[in-house]
MIGU-657197 format. One record per residue (C-alpha): residue number from 1; x, y, z. Coordinates in nm, 3 decimals. Layout:
<sites>
+-----+---------+---------+---------+
! num !      c1 !      c2 !      c3 !
+-----+---------+---------+---------+
! NUM !       X !       Y !       Z !
...
+-----+---------+---------+---------+
</sites>
This chain:
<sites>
+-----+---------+---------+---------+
! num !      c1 !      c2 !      c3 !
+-----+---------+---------+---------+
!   1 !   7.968 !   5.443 !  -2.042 !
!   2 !   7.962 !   5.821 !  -2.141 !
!   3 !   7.872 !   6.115 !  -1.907 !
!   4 !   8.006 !   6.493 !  -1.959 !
!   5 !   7.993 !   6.554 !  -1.619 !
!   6 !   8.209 !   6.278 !  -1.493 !
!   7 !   8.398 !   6.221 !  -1.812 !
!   8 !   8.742 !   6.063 !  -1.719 !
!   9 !   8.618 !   5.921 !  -1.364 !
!  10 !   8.574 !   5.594 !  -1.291 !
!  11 !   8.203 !   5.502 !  -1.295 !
!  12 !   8.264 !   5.369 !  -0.911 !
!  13 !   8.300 !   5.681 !  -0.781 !
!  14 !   7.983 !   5.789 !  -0.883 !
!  15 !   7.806 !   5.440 !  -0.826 !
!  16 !   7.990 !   5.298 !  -0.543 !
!  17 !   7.809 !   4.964 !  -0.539 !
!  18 !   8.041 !   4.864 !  -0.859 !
!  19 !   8.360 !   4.879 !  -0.657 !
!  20 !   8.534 !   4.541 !  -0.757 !
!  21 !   8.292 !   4.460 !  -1.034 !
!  22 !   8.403 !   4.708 !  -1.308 !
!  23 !   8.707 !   4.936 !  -1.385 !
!  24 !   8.550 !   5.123 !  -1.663 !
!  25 !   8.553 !   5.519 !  -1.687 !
!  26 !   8.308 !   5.740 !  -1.824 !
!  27 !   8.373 !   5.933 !  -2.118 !
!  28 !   8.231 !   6.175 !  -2.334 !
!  29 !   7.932 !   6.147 !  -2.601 !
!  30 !   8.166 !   6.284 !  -2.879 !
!  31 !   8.427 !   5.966 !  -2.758 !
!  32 !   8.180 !   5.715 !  -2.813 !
!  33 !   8.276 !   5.427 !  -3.076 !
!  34 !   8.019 !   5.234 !  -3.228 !
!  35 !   7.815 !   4.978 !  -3.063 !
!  36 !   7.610 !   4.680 !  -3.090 !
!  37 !   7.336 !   4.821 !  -2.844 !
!  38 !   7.328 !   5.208 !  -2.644 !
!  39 !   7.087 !   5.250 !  -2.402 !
!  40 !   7.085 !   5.655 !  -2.395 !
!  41 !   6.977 !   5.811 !  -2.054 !
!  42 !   6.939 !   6.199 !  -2.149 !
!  43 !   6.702 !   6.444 !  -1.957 !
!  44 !   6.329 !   6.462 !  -2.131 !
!  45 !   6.352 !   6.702 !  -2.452 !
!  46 !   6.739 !   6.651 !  -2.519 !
!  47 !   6.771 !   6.310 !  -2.641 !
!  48 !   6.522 !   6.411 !  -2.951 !
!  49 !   6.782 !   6.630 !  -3.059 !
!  50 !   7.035 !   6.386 !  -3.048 !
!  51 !   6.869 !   6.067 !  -3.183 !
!  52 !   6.918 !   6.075 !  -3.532 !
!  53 !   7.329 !   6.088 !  -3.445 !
!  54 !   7.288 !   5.835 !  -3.160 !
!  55 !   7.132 !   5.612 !  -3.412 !
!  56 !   7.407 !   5.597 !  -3.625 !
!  57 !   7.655 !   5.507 !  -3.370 !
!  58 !   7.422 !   5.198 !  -3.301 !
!  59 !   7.197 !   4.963 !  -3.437 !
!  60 !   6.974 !   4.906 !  -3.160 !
!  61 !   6.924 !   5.247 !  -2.952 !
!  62 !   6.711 !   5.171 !  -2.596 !
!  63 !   6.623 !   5.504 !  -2.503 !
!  64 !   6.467 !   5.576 !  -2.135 !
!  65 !   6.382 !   5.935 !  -2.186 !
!  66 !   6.010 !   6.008 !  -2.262 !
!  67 !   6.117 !   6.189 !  -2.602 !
!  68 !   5.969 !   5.884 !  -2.801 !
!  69 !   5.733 !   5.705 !  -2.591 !
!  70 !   5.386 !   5.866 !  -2.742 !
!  71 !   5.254 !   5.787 !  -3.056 !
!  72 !   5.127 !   6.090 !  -3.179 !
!  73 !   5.347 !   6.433 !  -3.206 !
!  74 !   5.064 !   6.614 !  -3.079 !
!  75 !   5.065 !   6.469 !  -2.742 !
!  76 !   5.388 !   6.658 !  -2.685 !
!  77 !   5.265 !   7.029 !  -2.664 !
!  78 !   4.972 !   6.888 !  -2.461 !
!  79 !   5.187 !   6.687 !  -2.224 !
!  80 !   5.531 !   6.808 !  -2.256 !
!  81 !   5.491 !   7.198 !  -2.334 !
!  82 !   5.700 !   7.164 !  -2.675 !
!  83 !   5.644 !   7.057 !  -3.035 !
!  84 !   5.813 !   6.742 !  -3.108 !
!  85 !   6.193 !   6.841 !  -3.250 !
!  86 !   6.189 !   6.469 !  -3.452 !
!  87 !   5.816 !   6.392 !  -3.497 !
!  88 !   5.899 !   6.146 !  -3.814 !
!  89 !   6.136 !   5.960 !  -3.608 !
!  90 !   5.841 !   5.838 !  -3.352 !
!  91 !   5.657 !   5.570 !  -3.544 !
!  92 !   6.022 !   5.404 !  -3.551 !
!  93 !   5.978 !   5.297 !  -3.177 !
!  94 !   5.810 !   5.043 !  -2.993 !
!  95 !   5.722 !   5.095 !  -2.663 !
!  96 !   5.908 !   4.915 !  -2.387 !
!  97 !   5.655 !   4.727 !  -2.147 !
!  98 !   5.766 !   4.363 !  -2.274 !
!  99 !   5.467 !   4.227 !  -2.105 !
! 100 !   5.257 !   4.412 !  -2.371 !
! 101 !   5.465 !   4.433 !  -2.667 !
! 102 !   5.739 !   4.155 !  -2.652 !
! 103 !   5.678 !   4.031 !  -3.016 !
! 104 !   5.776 !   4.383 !  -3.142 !
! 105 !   6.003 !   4.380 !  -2.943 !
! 106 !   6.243 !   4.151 !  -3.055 !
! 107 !   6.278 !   4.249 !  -3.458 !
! 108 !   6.284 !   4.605 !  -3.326 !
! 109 !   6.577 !   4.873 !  -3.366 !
! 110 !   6.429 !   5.177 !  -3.164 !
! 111 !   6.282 !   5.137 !  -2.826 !
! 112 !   6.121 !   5.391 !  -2.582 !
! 113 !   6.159 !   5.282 !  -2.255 !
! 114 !   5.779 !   5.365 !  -2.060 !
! 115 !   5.777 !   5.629 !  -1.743 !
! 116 !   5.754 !   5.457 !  -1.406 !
! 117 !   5.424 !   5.575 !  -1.297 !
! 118 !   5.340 !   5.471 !  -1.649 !
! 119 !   5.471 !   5.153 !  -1.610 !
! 120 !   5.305 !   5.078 !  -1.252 !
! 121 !   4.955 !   5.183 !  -1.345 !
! 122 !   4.958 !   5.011 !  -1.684 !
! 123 !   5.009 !   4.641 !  -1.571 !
! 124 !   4.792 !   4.669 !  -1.270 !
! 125 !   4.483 !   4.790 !  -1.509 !
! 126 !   4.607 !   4.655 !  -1.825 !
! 127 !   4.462 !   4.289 !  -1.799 !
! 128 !   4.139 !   4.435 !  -1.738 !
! 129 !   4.139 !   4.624 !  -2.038 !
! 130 !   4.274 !   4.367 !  -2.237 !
! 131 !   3.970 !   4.116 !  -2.147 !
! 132 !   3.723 !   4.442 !  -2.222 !
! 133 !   3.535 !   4.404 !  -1.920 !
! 134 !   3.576 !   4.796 !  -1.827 !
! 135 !   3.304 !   5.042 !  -1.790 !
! 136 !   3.461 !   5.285 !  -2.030 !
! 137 !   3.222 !   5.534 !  -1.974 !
! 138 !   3.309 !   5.560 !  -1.608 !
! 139 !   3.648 !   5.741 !  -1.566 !
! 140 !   3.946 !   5.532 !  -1.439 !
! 141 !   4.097 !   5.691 !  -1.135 !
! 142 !   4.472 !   5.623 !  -1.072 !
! 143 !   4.667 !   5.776 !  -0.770 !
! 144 !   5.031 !   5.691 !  -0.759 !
! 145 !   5.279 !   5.771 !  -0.463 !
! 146 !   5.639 !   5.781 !  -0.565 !
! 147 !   5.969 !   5.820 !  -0.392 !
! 148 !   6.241 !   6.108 !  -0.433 !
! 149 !   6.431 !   5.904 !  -0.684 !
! 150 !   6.203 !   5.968 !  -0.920 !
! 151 !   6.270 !   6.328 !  -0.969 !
! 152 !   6.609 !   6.191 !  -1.084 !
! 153 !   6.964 !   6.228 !  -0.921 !
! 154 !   6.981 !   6.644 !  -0.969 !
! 155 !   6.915 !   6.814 !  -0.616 !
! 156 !   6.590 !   7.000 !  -0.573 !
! 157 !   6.389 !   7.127 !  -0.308 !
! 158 !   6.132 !   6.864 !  -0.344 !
! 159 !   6.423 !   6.633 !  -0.296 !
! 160 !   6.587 !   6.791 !  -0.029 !
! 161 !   6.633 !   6.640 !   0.335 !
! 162 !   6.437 !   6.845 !   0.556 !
! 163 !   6.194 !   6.949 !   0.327 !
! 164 !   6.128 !   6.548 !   0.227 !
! 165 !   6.164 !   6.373 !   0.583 !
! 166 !   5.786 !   6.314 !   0.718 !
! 167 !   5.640 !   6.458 !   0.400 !
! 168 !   5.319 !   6.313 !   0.174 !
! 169 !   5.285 !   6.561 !  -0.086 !
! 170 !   5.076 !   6.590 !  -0.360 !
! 171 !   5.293 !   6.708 !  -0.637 !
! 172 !   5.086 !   6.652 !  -0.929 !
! 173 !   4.707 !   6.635 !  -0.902 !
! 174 !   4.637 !   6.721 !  -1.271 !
! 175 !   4.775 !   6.726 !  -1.571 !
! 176 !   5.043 !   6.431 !  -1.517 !
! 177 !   5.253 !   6.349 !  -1.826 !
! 178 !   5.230 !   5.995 !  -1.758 !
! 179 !   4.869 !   6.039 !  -1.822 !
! 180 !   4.923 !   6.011 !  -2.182 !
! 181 !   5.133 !   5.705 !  -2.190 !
! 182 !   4.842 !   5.482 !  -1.954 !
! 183 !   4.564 !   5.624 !  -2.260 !
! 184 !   4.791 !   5.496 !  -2.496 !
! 185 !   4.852 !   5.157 !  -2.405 !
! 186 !   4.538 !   5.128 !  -2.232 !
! 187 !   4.298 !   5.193 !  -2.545 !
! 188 !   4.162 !   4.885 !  -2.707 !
! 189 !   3.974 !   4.851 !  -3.021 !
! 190 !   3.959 !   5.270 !  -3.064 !
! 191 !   3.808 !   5.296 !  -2.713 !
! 192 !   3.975 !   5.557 !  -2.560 !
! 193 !   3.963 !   5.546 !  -2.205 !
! 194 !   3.908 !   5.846 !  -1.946 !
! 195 !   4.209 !   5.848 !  -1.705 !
! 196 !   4.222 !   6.079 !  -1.393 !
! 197 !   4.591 !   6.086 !  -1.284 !
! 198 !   4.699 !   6.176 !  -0.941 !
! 199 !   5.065 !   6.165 !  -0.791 !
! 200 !   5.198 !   6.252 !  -0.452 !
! 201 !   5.529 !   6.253 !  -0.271 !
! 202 !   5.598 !   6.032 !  -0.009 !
! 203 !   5.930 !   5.969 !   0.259 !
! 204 !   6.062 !   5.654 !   0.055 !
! 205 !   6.358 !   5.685 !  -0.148 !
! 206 !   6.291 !   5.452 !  -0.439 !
! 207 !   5.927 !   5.254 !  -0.509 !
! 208 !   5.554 !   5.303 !  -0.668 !
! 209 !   5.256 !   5.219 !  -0.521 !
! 210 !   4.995 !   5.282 !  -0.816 !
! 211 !   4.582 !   5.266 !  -0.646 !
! 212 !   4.350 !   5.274 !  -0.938 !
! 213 !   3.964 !   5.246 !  -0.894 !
! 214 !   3.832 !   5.102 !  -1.196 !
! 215 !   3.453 !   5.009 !  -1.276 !
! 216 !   3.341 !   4.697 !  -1.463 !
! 217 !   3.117 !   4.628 !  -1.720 !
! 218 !   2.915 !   4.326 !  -1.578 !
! 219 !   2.924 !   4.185 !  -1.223 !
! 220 !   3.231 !   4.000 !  -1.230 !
! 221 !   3.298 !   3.741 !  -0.928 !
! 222 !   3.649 !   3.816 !  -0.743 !
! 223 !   3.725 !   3.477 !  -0.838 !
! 224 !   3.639 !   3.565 !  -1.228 !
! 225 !   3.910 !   3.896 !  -1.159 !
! 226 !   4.146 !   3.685 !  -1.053 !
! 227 !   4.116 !   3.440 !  -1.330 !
! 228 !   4.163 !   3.742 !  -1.572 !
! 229 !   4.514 !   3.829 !  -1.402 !
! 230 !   4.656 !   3.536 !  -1.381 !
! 231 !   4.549 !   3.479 !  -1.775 !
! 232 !   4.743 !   3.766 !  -1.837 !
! 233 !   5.076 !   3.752 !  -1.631 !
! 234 !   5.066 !   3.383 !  -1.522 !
! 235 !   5.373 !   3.303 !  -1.781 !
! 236 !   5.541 !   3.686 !  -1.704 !
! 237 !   5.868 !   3.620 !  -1.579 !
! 238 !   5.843 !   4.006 !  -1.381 !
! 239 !   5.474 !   4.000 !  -1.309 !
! 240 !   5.333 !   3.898 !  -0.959 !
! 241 !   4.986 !   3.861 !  -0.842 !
! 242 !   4.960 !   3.929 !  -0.491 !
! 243 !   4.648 !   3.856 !  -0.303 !
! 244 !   4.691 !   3.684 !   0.012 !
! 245 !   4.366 !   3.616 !   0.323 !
! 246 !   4.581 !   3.813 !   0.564 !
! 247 !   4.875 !   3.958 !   0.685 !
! 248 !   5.027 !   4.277 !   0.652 !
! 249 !   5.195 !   4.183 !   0.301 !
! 250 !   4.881 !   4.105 !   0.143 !
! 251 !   4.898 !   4.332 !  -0.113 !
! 252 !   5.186 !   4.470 !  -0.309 !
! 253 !   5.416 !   4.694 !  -0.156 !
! 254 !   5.718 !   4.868 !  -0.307 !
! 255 !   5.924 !   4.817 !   0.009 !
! 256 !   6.001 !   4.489 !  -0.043 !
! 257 !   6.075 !   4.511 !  -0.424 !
! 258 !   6.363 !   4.732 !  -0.395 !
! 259 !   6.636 !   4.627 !  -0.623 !
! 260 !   6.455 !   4.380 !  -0.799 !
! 261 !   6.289 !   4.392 !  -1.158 !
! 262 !   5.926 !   4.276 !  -0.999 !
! 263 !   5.607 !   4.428 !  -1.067 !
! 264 !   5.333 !   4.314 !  -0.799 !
! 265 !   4.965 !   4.300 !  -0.874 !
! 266 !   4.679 !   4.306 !  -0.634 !
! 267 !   4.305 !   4.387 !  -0.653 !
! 268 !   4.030 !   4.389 !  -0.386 !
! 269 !   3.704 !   4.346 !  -0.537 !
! 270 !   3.393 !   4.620 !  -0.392 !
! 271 !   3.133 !   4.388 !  -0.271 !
! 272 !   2.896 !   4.673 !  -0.306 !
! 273 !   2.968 !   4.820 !  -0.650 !
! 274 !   3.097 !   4.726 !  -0.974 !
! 275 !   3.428 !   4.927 !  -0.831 !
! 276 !   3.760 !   4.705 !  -0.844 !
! 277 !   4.072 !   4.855 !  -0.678 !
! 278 !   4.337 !   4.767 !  -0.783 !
! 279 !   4.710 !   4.808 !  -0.657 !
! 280 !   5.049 !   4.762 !  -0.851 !
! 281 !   5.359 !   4.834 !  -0.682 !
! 282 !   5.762 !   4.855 !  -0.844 !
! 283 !   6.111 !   4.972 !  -0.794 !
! 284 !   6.112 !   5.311 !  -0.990 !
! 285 !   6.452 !   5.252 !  -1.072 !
! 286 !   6.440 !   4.901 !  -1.195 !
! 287 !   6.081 !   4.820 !  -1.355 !
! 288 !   6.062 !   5.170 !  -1.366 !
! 289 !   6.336 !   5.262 !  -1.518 !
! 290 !   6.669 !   5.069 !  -1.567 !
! 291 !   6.559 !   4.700 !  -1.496 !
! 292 !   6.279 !   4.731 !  -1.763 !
! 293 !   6.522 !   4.881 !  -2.050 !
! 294 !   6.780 !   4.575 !  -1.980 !
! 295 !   6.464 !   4.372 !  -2.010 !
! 296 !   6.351 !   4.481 !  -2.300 !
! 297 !   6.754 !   4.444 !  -2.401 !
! 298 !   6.751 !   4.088 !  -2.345 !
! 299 !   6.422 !   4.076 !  -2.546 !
! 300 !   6.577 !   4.214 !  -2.873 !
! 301 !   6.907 !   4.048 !  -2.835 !
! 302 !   6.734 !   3.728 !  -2.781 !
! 303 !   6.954 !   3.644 !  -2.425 !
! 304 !   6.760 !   3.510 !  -2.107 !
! 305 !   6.481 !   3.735 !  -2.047 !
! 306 !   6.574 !   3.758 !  -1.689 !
! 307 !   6.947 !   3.769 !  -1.766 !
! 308 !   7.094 !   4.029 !  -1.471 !
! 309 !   6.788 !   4.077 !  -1.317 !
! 310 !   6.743 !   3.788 !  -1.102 !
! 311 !   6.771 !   3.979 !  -0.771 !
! 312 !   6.496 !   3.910 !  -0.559 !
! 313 !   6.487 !   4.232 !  -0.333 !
! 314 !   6.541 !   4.216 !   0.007 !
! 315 !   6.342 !   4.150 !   0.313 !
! 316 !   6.354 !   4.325 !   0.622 !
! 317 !   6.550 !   4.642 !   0.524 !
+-----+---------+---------+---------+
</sites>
């Protein structure tokens, strides 16, 4: 486990929770011997740089930055306000959602682990599209809350105690990077779809609650909806539809999915419109991030698809 900050600490005093399950210390990037498998975890816009020598220190390289996760170099200036340091390098990756791309997955040698918000919005619309039974030429609306974690483990003022406690702030109402990813994976037979992207701050540390209103193409029964979800995800070890007659955990909620590798579904269907809202809720730091690159690890290196990742979350907390 390498980190420049930390080199020659053990990695439990930075992640206390692995007292008494591992004795290994962190070291530096230039100490690192060559491995099987490195799943690289640099800040957006570094690990480009790097990639070409972090791919010869391994022959499968998981990376969870966003340097590699679009398609096309010209999303980059668009999205990420810089040209693309690597652009040849980005047709080597496949794009981590398993649930979408697990053939690739396993034969391939470069993987881009997807964004969180990416990852929440994409597999609660993604059935949908994938049964083309979208009004494509009404825009898809998607407004995801998100907790501090998300801004990653550097203090910030966003992040900050007083300035978080009690707050529900819209951070990004335009213009979200993510954006790019859910057009990506979303598009079907060259139909690109039109995706407004919201996101907004909320209290929680960790979880995504992803509320996308989404118009269909024909007047679909919520019984025909629900047979198109559970089509999709029905044989997804990580994929949950939720849609219970009552009680306050009807629909998914990232509360009771921290710590686990789940992604929960729901949908309520408008009995006045064509308008299906649908909700998909995750860890940030699991599906979102961590869990989903060991997933897609356990793809590739044909293991248990679920190996390590069993945890079912807890309940109250």
């Amino acid at each position: 486990m390498t980190s420049e900050r930390h080199a020659g600490k053990f990695v439990r005093s930075v992640h206390p929770n692995l007292r008494k399950r591992t004795e290994l210390k962190f070291t530096p990037l230039e100490r690192l011997e060559p491995v099987e498998v490195l799943l690289v975890a640099l800040p957006h816009g570094v690990a480009m740089g790097q990639m070409a020598t972090l791919r010869e220190k391994a022959r499968v390289v998981i990376d969870l930055s966003a340097d590699f996760r679009l398609n096309d170099a010209s999303g980059y200036p668009e999205w990420y306000a810089h040209e693309h340091e690597r652009p040849e390098m980005l047709g080597d990756f496949v794009y981590g959602v398993p649930e979408l791309h697990r053939e690739a997955l396993r034969t391939a040698d470069a993987i881009s682990s997807a964004g969180c918000m990416a990852t929440t919005s994409i597999l609660g619309l993604y059935p949908l599209f994938r049964a083309g039974v979208v009004d494509t030429s009404m825009p898809t609306i998607v407004e995801c809350k998100t907790g501090s974690s998300g801004s990653g483990g550097a203090p910030g003022l966003g992040s900050h105690h007083p300035e978080r406690s009690g707050s529900m702030r819209s951070f990004k109402p335009t213009g979200h990077r993510h954006t790019a990813e859910i057009v990506q994976e979303l598009t079907f037979g060259g139909v690109v779809p039109s995706v407004s992207f919201s996101a907004t701050s909320i209290e929680a540390v960790r979880g995504i609650l992803a509320t996308s209103h989404v118009f269909l193409n024909e007047d679909l029964s919520d019984k025909e909806v629900w047979a198109i979800y559970r089509a999709a995800y029905k044989d997804e070890p990580f994929m949950r539809v939720v849609k219970e007659s009552g009680g306050i955990h009807r629909y998914p909620e990232p509360k009771l999915l921290s710590g686990s590798n789940y992604c929960d579904v729901g949908f309520e269907r408008d009995p006045k419109s064509r308008r299906v809202v649908v909700m998909a809720a995750l860890d940030n730091l699991m599906k979102g991030a961590a869990g989903q690159a060991v997933q897609c690890l356990n793809v590739r290196m044909g293991f248990a698809e679920d190996a390590g990742l069993t945890f079912p979350g807890l309940h109250p907390i």
